[in-house]
C-alpha positions as CSV (number, residue, x, y, z in Angstrom):
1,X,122.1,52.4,68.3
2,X,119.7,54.5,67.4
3,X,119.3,55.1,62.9
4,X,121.0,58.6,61.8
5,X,118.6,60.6,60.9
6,X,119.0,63.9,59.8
7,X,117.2,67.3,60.2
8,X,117.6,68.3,56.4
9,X,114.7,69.2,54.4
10,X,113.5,66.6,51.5
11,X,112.7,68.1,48.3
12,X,108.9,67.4,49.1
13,X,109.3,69.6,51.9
14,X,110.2,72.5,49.7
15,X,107.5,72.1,47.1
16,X,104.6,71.6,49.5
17,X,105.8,74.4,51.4
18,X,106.2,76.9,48.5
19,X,103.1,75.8,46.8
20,X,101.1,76.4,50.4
21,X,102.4,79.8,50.4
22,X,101.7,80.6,46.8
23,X,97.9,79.6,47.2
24,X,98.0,82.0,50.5
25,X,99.2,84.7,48.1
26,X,96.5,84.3,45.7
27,X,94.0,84.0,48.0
28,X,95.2,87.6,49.2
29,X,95.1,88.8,45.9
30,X,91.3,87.3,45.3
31,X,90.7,89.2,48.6
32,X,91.7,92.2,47.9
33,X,90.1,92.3,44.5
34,X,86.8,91.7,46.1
35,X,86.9,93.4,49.2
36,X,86.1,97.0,48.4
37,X,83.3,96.2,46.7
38,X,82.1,94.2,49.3
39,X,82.6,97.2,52.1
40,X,81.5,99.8,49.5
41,X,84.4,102.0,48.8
42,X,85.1,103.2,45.9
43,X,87.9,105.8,44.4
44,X,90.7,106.2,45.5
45,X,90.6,104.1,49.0
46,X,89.5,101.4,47.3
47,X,92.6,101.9,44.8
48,X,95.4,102.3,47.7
49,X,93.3,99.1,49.4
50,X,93.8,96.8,46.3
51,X,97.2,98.0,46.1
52,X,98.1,97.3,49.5
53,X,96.7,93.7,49.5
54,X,98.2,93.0,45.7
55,X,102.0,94.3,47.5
56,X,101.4,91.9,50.3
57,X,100.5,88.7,47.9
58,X,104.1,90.1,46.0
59,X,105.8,90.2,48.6
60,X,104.1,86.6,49.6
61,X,105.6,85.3,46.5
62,X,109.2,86.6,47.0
63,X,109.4,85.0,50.5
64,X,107.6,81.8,49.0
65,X,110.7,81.4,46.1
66,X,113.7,82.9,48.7
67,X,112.3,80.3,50.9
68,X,111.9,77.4,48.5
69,X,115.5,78.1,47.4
70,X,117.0,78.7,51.4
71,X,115.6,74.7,51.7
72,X,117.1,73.2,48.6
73,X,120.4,75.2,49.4
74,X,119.8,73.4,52.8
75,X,119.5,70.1,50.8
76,X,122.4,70.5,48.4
77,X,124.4,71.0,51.5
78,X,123.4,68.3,54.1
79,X,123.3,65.7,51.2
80,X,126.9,66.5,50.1
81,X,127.9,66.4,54.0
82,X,126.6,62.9,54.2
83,X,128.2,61.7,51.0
84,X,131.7,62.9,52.1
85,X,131.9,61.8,55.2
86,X,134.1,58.6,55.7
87,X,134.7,55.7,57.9
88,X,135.5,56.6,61.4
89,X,138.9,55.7,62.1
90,X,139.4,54.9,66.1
91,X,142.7,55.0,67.9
């Protein structure tokens, strides 16, 4: 018979995965910092630009934490499943 193993996520999982995703955000943040000056623009497009990529590294961050907290929910759940669950009982 083959071991049980289940699909649930470890708590590794979740902080690998949520520190990956917060490097991605500051590395669009760095980017969009530097990138203006790098094209040369300057006033106001190069304001709405560094908005625009600092509101996608925020938004980066919110998914990163509802993500990170989706897996452990996941975890709480699957390891309290496998806890309660009994001998099976055959007729």
């Amino acid at each position: 018979m083959p071991a049980d193993r289940s699909n649930a996520p470890t708590s590794a999982t979740s902080g690998v995965l949520t520190a990956a995703i917060l490097s991605g955000a500051v590395i669009i943040a760095a980017i969009g910092t530097f990138l203006p000056d790098l094209i040369g623009m300057e006033g106001t497009p190069a304001l709405v630009l560094r908005l625009v990529f600092y509101a996608v590294a925020a938004i980066d961050v919110a998914i990163a934490f509802w993500l990170r907290a989706r897996l452990r929910n996941a975890q709480r759940d699957q390891g309290g499943a496998r806890r309660q669950s009994g001998p099976v009982e055959r007729q």
